[in-house]
N, C-alpha and C positions, 0 to 999 in steps of 0.2 A: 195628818188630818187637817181639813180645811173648818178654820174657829168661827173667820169671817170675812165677807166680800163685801166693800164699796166701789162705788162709782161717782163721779158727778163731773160737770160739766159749766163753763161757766164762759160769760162772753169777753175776749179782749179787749174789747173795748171798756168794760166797765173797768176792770182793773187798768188799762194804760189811765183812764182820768184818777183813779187813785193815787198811783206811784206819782203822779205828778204834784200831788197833795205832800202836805206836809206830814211827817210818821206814821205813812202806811209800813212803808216796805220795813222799818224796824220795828214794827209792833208785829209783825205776822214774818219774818223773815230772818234767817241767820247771815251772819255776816260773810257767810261762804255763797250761801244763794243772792245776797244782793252782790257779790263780786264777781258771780258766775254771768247771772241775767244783764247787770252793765254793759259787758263783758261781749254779749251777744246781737247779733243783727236781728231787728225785731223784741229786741226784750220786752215787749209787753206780753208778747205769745211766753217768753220763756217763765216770767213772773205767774201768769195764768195758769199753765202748766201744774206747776209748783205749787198754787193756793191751792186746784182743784186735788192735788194727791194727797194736801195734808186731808180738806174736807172727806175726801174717799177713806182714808187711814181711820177718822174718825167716826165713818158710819163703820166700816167694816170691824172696829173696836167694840161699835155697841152703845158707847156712851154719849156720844158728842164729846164736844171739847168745855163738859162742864165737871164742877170739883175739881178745881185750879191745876186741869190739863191746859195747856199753852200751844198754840199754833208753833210759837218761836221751839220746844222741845221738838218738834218733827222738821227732822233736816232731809231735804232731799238732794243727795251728792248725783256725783255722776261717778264713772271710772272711767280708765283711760281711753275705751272704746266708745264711750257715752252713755252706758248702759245706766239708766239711773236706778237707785238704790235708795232705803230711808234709816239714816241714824236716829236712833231716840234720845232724849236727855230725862233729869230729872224727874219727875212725877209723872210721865205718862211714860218714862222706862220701865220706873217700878210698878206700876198697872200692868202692864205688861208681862214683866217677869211675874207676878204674882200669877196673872191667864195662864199663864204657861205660855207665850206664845215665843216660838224659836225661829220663824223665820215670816217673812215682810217683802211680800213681793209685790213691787208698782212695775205699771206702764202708762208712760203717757204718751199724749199727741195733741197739733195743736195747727191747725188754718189759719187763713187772716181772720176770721172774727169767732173761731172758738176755742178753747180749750180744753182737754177732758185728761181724766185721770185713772185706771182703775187699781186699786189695791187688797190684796188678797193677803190674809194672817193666817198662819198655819200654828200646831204645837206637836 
């Protein structure tokens, strides 16, 4: 059964001027996603990407990322084909497990000047 959908959508550019600041990418970022997005041609697209699924994860929650839920708790992996995927941690794990929620499906995509996200919560 479908618990909750987000979506959103956000522009690369605004996030390439971030990551070039100083503690964006570690205040909103795990140290797998800043080694993947590095990592890639274009990483502003792939960082964007990535912020817009945590935001989508968090409307499709319900809550937002308030009650010391953390952006850095939603990791967005890949697998070996690229399929991307979101690990939880800490306090928006047990959010979650409390929802009952069992499964956590993104997609993303992303242009030269936008990136979008969508993710879908099931139980």
């Amino acid at each position: 059964m479908i618990l909750g959908v987000g979506i959103d959508i956000i522009e690369v550019a605004r996030v390439a001027k971030e990551i070039a600041g100083a503690g964006f990418k570690e205040r909103y970022f795990s140290s797998g996603e800043i080694k993947y997005c590095e990592s890639r041609h274009g990483k502003a697209r792939n960082y964007a990407a990535r912020f817009a699924a945590k935001e989508a994860f968090f409307k499709a929650l319900g809550t937002g990322y308030r009650g010391g839920l953390s952006f850095r708790e939603v990791e967005v992996v890949n697998d070996r084909l690229g399929k991307p995927s979101i690990v939880l941690r800490g306090k928006t794990k047990e959010l979650c497990r409390k929802r009952k929620i069992r499964g956590i499906h993104v997609s993303l995509t992303h242009i030269k000047d936008h990136a979008s996200a969508v993710v879908i919560t099931e139980g």
